[in-house]
C-alpha positions as CSV (number, residue, x, y, z in Angstrom):
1,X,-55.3,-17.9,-36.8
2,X,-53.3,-18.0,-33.7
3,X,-49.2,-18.6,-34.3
4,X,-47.3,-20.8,-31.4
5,X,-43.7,-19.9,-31.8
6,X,-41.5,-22.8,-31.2
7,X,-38.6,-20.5,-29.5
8,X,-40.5,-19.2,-26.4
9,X,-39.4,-22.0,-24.1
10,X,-35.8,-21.9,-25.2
11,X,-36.2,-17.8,-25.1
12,X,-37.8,-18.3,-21.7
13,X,-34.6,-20.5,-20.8
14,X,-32.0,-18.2,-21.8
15,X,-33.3,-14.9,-20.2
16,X,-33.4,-16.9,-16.8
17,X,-29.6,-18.0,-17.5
18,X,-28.8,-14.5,-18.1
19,X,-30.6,-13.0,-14.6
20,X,-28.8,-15.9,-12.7
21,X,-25.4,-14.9,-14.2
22,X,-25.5,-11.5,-13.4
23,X,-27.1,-12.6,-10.3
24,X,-23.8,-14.5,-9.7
25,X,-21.1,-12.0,-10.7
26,X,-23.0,-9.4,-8.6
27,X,-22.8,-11.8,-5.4
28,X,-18.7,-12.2,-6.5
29,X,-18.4,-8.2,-6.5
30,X,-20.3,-7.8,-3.3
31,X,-18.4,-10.1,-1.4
32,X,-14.8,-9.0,-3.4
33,X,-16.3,-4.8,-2.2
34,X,-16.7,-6.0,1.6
35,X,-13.5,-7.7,1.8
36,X,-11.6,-4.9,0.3
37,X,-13.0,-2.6,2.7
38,X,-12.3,-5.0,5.7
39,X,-9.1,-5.1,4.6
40,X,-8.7,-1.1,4.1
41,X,-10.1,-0.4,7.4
42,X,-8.0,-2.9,9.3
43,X,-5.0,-1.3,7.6
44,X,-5.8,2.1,8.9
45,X,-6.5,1.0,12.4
46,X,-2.6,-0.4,12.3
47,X,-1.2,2.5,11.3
48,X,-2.8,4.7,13.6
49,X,-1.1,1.7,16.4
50,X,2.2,3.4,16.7
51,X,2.5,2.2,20.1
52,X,1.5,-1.6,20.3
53,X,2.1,-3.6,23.3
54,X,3.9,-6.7,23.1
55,X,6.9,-8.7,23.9
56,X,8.2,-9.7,20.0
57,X,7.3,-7.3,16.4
58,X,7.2,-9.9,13.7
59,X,8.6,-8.0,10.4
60,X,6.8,-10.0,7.5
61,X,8.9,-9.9,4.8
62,X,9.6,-8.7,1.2
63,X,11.7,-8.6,-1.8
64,X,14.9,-8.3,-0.4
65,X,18.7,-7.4,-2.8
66,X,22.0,-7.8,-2.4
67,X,22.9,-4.7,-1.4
68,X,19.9,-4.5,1.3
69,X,16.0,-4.6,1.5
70,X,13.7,-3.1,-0.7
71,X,11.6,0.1,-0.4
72,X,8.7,-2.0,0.8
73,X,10.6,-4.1,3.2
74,X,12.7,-1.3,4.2
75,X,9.7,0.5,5.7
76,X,9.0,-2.4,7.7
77,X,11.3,-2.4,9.1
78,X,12.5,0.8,10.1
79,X,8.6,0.7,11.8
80,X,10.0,-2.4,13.7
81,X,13.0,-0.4,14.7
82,X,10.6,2.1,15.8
83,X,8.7,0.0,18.0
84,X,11.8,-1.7,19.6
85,X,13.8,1.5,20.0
86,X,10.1,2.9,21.8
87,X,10.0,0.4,24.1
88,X,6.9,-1.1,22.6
89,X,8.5,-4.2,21.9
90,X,11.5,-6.3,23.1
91,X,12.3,-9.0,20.6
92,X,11.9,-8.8,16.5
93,X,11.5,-11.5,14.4
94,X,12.0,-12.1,10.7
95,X,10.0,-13.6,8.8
96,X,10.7,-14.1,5.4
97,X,11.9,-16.4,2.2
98,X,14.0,-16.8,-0.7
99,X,11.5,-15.6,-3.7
100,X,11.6,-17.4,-6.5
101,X,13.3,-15.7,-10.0
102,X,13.4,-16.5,-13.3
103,X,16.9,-18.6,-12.0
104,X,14.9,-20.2,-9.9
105,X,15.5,-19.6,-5.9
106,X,19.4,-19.1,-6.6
107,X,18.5,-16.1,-8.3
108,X,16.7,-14.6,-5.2
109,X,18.3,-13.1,-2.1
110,X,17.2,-14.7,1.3
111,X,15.0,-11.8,2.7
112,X,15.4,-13.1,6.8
113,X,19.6,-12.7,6.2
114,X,19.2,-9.3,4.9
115,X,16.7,-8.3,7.6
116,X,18.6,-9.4,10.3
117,X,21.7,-8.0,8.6
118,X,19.8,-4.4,8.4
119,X,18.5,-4.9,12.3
120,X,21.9,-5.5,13.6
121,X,23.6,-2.5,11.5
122,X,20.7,-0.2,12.9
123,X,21.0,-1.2,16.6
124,X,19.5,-4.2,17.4
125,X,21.2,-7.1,19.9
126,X,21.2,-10.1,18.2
127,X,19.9,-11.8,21.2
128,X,16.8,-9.5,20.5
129,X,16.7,-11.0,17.1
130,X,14.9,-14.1,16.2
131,X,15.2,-15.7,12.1
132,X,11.3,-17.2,11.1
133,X,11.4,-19.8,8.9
134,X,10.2,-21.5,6.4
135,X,8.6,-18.1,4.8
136,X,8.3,-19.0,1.3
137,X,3.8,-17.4,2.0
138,X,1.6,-15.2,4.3
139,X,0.8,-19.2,5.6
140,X,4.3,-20.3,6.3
141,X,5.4,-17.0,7.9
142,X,2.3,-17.5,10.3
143,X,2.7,-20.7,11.1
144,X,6.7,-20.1,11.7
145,X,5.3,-17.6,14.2
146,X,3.3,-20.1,16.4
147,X,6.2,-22.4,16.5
148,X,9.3,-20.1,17.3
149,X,7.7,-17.4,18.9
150,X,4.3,-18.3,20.8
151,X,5.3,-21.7,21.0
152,X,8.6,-20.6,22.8
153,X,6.8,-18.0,25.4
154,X,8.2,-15.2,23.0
155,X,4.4,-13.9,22.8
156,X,2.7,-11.4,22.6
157,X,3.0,-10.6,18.5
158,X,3.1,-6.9,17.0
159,X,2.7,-8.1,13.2
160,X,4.5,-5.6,11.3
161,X,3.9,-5.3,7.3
162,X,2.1,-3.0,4.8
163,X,-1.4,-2.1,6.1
164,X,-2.9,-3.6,3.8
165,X,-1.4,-7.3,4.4
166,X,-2.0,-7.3,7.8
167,X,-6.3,-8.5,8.0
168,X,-4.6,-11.3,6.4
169,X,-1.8,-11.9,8.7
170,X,-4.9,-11.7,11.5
171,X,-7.1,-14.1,9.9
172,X,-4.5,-16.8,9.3
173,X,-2.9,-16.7,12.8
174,X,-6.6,-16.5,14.7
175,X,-6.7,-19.8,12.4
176,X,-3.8,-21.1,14.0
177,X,-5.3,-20.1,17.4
178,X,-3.3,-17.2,18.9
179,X,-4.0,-13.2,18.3
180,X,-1.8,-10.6,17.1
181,X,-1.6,-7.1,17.3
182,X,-1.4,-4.9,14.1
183,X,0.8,-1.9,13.4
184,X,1.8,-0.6,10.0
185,X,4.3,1.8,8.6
186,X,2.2,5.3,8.0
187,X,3.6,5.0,4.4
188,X,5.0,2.2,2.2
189,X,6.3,2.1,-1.8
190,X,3.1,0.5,-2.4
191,X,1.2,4.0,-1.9
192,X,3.0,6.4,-4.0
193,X,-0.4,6.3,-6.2
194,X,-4.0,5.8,-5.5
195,X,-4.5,3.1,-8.2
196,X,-1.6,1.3,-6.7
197,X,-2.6,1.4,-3.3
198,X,-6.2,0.3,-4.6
199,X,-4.7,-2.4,-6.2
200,X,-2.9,-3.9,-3.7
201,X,-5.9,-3.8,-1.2
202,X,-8.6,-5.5,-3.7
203,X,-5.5,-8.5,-4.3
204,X,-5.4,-8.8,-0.3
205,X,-8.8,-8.7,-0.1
206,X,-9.0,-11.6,-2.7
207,X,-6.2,-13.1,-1.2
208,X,-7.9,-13.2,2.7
209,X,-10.9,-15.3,0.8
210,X,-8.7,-17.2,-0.7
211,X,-6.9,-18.1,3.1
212,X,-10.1,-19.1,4.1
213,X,-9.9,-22.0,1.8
214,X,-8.2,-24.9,3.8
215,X,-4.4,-25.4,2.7
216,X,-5.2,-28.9,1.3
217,X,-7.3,-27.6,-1.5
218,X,-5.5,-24.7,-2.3
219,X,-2.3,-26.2,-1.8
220,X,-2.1,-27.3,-5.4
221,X,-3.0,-24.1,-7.1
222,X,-0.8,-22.2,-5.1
223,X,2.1,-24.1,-6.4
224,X,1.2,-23.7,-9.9
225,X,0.5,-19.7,-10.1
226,X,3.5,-19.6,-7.7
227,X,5.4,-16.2,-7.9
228,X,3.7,-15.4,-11.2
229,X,0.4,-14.2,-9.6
230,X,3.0,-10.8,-8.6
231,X,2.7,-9.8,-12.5
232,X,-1.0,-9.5,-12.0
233,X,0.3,-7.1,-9.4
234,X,2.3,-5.0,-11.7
235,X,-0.4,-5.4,-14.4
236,X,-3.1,-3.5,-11.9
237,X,-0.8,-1.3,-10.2
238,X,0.7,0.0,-13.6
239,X,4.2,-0.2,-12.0
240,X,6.3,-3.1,-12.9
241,X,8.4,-2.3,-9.5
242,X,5.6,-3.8,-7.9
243,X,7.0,-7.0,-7.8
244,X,9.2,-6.6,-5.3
245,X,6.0,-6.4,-3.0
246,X,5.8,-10.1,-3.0
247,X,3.4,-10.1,0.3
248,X,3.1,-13.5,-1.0
């Protein structure tokens, strides 16, 4: 006697949902892989820029104190200085914002004052200087950079940040319709450690496919995860001093 069991078809059903899954999530880490490496690869080509040509190096900003910037910002600028004190550049620009703290933005310190402050102490004619803002995102500080600085005749842009922020910075302002060229710092606070340095290259990478999202969808989200997406930083990197990053 031949026994039909009931259960095949939902079996059948269920093994199908499980290949598509993994399917799925092994699209997501394919994509998430490539991107990391793009980003990787573009951050290595800017370091090994150390003599850009343009007319204005736009310093993209982070965390910035009372007292002065912070390791991370501090490097990028001091490679701006570099660049303007080569000849590779004429002009810098700042661009930056006022992070948000657990007092809200009164609790932050307006990172374009303290970069300009820290130019001008190492050197740097203000009329050389030029304040981007708003900067409060890798968008904003983009888009302050068509207005005030191709816009104005100010171009070419030398984007200077970590190498590993910088396919992002590219992406955005090709989407705004002008170029940039890259250069980096050879080191920043973000690669004392290989898992750090990691980690902040696979959240760039998710962050460029995020970018590629237009604004009006991912407007929203943005403003909900806000600065608290920087604790997922600190969380990968295992270093809580990775917030003052922010590469927003």
């Amino acid at each position: 006697m031949r026994i039909v069991r009931d259960d095949v078809p939902t079996m059948s059903l269920c093994k199908s949902v499980g290949i598509g899954i993994l399917a799925c999530c092994a699209v997501h880490v394919a994509v998430v892989g490539a991107a990391a490496l793009r980003v990787h690869l573009i951050g290595r080509k800017a370091i090994a820029n150390s003599d850009p040509k343009g007319a204005t190096a736009v310093v993209f900003g982070a965390r910035a104190f009372a007292n002065g910037p912070s390791e991370s910002l501090q490097a990028r600028l001091d490679h701006a200085l570099f660049l303007y004190k080569s000849g590779s550049v004429k002009n810098i620009a700042m661009a930056g914002g006022v992070p948000e703290t657990p007092q809200g933005i009164a609790g932050g310190h307006d990172e374009v004052s303290v970069m300009i402050n820290y130019a001008r102490e190492h050197g740097v004619q203000a009329r050389n200087l030029l304040e981007l803002r708003p900067g409060q995102n890798t968008r904003e500080q983009v888009l302050a950079t068509k207005k005030f600085v191709i816009d104005t005749g100010r171009g070419p842009v030398v984007a200077v940040s970590s190498s590993f922020h910088l396919a992002r910075i590219s992406d955005e302002a090709q989407r705004w319709g002008f170029m940039v060229e890259l250069s980096a710092p050879a080191f920043t606070a973000e690669q004392d450690s290989t898992r750090a340095y990691l980690a902040y290259v696979l959240i760039d990478a998710i962050g460029t496919l995020w970018y590629a999202v237009p604004p009006l969808l991912t407007a929203r989200v943005d403003n909900l995860v806000g600065n608290s997406r920087h604790f997922a930083t600190a969380l990968l990197t295992g270093e809580p001093r990775a917030q003052e990053t922010l590469t927003r």
